[in-house]
N, C-alpha and C positions, 0 to 999 in steps of 0.2 A: 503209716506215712513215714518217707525216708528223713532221716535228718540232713536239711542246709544251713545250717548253724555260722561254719563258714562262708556260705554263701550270701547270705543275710547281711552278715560281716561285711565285707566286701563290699557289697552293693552300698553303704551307708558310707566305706571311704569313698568307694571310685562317685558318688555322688558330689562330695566337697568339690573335687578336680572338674568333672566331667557333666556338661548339662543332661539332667536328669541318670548320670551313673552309667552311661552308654555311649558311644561315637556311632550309633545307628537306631533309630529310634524302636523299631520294632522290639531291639535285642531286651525294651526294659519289661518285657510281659507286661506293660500299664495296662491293654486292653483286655489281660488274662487274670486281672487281678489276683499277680501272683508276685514272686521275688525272682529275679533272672539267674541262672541259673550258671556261676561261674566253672570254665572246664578248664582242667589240669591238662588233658593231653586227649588224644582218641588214638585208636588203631584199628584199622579194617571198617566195619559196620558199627565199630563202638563208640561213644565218649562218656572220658571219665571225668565229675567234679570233683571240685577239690575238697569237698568232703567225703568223697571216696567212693561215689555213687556210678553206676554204671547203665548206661541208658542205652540202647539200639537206637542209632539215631537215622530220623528220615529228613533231616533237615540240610543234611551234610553241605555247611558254609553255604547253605540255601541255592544248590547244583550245580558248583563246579569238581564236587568231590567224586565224580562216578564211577572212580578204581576203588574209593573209601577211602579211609583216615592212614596218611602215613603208609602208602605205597612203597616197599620196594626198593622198586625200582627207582619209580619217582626219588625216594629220599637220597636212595644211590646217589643218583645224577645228582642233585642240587648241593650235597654234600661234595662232591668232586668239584662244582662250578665254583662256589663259595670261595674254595681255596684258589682260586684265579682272579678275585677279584668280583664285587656286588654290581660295579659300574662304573659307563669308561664313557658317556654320554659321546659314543664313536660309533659305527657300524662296526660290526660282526656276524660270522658267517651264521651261527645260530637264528638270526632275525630269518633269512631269505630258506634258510630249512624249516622255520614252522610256516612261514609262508606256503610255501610247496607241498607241506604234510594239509594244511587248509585246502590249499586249492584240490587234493584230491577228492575230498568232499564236497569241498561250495566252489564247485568251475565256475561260478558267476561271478566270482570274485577275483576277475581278472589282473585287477591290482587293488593293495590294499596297505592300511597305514595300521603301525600296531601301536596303542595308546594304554595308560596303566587302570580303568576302569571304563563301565558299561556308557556313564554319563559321559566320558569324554567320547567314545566312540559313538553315541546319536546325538550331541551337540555338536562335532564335526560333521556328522553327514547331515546334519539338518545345515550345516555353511553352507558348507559344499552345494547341497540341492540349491538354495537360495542364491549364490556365485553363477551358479551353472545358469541356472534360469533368468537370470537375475528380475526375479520377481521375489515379494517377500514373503506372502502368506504362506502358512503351513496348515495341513490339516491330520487332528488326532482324533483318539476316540474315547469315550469314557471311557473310565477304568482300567486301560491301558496307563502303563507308568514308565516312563523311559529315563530313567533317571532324575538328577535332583537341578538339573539347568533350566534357568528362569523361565523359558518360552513353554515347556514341556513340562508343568508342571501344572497347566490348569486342567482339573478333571481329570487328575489321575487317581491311580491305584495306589497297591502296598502300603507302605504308610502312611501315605494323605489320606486313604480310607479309612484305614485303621484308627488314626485319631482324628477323624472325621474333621478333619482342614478343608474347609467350604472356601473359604477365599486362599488369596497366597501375598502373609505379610512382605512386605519386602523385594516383591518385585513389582514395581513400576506397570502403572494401567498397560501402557500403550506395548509392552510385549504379548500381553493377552492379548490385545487388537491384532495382531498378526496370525492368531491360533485357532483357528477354528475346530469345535468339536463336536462331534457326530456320536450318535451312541453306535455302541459296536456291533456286529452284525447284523445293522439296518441299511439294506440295499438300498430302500427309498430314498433315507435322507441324505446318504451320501450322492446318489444319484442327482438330486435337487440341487445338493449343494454346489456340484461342479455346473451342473445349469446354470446358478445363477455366478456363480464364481470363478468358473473355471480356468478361463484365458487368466489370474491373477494369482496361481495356487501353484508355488514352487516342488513344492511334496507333500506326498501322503507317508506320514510315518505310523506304521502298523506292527503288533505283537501279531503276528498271526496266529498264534496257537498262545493265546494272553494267559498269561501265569501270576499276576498282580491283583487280581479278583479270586483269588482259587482258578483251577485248570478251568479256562472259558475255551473252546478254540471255535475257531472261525469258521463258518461254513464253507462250503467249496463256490457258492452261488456270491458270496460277501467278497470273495478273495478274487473269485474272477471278475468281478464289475470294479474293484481294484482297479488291477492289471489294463481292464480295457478302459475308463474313464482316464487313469493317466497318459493311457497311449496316446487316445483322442486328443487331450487336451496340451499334450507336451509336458505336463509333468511328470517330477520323478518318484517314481514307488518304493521305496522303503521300506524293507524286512525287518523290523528291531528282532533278533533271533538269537538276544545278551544272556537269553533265561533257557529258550527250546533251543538254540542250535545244539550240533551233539545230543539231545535230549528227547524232543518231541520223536525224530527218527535221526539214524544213525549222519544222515545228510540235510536235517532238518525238516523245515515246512516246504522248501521250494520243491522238497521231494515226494512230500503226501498230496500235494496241492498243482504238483508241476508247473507250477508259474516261477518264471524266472523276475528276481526286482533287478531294479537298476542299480542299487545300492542293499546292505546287507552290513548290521551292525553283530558283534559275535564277542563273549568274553566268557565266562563261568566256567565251562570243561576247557576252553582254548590256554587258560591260566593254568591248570591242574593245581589249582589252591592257590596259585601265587596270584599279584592283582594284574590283569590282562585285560584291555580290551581292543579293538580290531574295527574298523570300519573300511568297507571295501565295495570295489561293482567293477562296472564297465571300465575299461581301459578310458578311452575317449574321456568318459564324467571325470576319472582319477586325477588326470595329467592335469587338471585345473587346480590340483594342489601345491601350495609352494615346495621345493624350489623350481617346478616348471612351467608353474599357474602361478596364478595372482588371489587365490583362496588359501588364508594364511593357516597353517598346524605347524604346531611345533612341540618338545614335548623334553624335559632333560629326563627324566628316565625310561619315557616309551623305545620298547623293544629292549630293557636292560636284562643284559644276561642270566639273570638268573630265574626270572619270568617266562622268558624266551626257554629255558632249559625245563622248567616243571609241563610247560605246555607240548613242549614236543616229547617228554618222558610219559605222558599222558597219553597224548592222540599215538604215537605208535604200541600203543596197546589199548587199542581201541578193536572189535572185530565184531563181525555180523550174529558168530552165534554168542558171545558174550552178551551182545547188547540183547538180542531177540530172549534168552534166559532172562535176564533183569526184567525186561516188558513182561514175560509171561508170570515173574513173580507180580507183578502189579495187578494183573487181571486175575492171581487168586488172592491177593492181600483184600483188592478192592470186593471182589464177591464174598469174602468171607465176611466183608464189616458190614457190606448189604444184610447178610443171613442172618446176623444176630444181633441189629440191629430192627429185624423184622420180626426176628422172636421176643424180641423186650420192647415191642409194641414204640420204636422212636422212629420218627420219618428223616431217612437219611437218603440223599442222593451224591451218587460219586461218581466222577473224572477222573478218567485218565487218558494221555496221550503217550504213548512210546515208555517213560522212566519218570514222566512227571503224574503225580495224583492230587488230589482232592477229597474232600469231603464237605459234606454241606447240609445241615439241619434244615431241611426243606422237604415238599414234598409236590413241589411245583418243578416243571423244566425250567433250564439256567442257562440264559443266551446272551445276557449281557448285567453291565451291572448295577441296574436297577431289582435284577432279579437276586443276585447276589445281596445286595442290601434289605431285603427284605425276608432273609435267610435269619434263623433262630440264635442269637450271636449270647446269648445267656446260657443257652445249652452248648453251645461250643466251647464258652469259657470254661463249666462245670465239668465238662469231659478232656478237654486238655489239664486240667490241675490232677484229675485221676490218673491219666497216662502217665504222666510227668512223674507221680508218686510209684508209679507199674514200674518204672525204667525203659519208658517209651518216649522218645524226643521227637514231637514232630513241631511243625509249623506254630508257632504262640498268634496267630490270627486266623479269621475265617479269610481273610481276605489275601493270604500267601500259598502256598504250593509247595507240596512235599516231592521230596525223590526218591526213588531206588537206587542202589549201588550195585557195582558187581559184584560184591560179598557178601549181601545178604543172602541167608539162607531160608530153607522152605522151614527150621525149627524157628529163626526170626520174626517169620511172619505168624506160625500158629501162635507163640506165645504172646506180640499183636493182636492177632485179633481177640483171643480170651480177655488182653486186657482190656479190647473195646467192648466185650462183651457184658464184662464186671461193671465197666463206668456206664451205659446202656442202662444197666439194671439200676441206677444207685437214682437215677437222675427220678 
């Protein structure tokens, strides 16, 4: 076992200050009944703590890091911008170039506002739908998690799962009465539901490819009754695409799936580390944003330059066989943990979509997240405190999603899976 000695440390100051020692709840490994893990710095595929430990990490700022730790380039740039200035709460030319480097990927994104995280950009498009329509219900899905804003937080994912948050202190009955939830990938009940609700359903907000339950993605038959229930009905379809855009495929889900949504929420890789996020669609839906609409955003640091700068340092070095390498290490990371996971007799099923994976102590198929919940979360714990000691960093829940980087390498992953193979054995 490595020594976190200082880490330990740490975790017992930043506790005095900070509820529960953390500014994000997953980050305190409560549900890995471990000690979180404080990091000095990373570079490439690595990070180091500050007890001097060194871990491959697949967690990287949980996917918007998919050049890896401390780029370059990326640093280049943000180091040059810095010295001009962190923010001028004014336009700059910077905003409408990562605009244009987006739109070469998500064309659906005819216009688009850029905001400093995930939750501001699907709380805006969830206005926006409800402005637009002006109707108020919305409809989610379980285990789907789109941030931490009050409407969208019943029956979610990530860490409402993770510490098993069944109700939501603190937010007010009657925002749940506007939220309707369906389990995910059930054509029927969302079918029903717009039956009986439809004409009153401003949007459907969807993970298509849901990374808040471990890698769940959507079926093709789920996504297109989507598509066609809100055509029919006049409401507007929603991509939340904060976790798979850039990830799932190099142009997301509307590219595995070929459905185009009305709206499309994007931050993780669009940041390249910095905090980013982007909500966007139809021209027509957009212009109902103030200052040309009467659907109010506003925002003093969204589009601040130096956000703006790591995300376009980022997306132009982005490329087809870069990312298609990354996907094909996933498909021998994940087969390798199948294999010896089969040879030390533990029933293990894995996801993966494009640079996002999974894993999951089960031995059943995983469609939605009931099925997830019912996954072996004892043996997860017991195998993430081994890796952790390996110098393997992945996800500290069953219920989040690892990534690949473009800097891992194929020795990365063998010395991975040996180490799933030793924690396999021990359990």
């Amino acid at each position: 076992m490595h020594n976190i000695e200082k880490s330990i440390e740490a975790f017992k100051e930043s506790s005095k200050v900070m509820p529960g020692g953390v500014n994000s709840p997953v980050r305190a490994f409560k549900s890995v009944d471990g000690n979180p893990i404080f990091i000095d710095h990373g570079k490439d595929e690595y990070i180091y703590d500050i007890d001097g430990n060194k871990y491959i990490d697949y967690v990287l700022s949980w996917g918007p890091l998919i050049l890896g730790h401390a780029d370059d380039y990326v640093v280049e740039k943000l180091q040059n911008a810095v010295t001009k200035g962190t923010s001028y709460g004014a336009p700059t030319l910077l905003e409408t170039q990562l605009a244009n480097l987006i739109q070469q990927y998500f064309p659906s994104l005819e216009m688009m506002r850029m905001v400093s995280s995930g939750t501001e950009a699907t709380m805006s498009a969830i206005r926006l739908a409800r402005g637009y329509t002006n109707r108020d219900k919305i409809v989610k899905f379980i285990g789907n998690y789109h941030g931490h804003s009050d409407s969208l937080l019943v029956d979610a994912g990530s860490g409402m799962a993770t510490f098993d948050i069944k109700k939501e202190p603190g937010i007010p009955s009657e925002f749940s009465y506007d939220t309707y939830t369906v389990p995910y990938n059930d054509v029927d009940a969302i079918t029903d539901l717009f039956d009986r609700h439809g004409n009153e359903i401003a949007g459907v907000i969807v993970e298509p490819i849901a990374g808040n339950m471990g890698v769940i993605p959507g079926t093709k038959e789920f996504i297109l009754k989507l598509r066609e229930l809100t055509n029919t009905y006049g409401s507007l379809l929603i991509f939340d695409e904060v976790m798979c855009g850039f990830r799932c495929a190099l142009r997301g889900a509307s590219e595995i799936f070929n459905v185009t949504p009305d709206l499309t929420t994007l931050g993780k890789v669009v940041g390249g580390g910095l905090p980013v996020g982007v909500f966007g669609g139809k021209k027509e839906i957009m212009q109902h944003i103030t200052p040309l609409g009467d659907v109010y955003h506003a925002g003093t640091l969204s589009g601040n330059p130096l956000a703006m700068t790591g995300g376009i340092a980022t997306i132009q070095q982005l490329s087809e066989d870069k990312f298609e390498k990354a996907c094909s290490n996933v498909d021998y990371l994940c087969k390798g943990i199948e294999e010896v996971a089969a040879k030390n007799k533990v029933n293990i099923v894995t996801h993966h979509v494009g640079t996002m994976w999974s894993y999951f102590f089960s031995d059943k198929e995983l469609n939605d997240f009931s099925d997830v919940e019912n996954c072996n979360m004892e043996q997860f714990s017991k195998v993430f405190n081994q890796l952790i000691n390996a110098g393997i960093y992945v996800a500290p829940s069953q219920y989040e999603t690892c990534f690949m980087s473009f800097k891992h390498t194929k020795e990365d992953l063998d010395l991975t899976i040996n180490a799933f193979d030793k924690a396999f054995s021990n359990l």
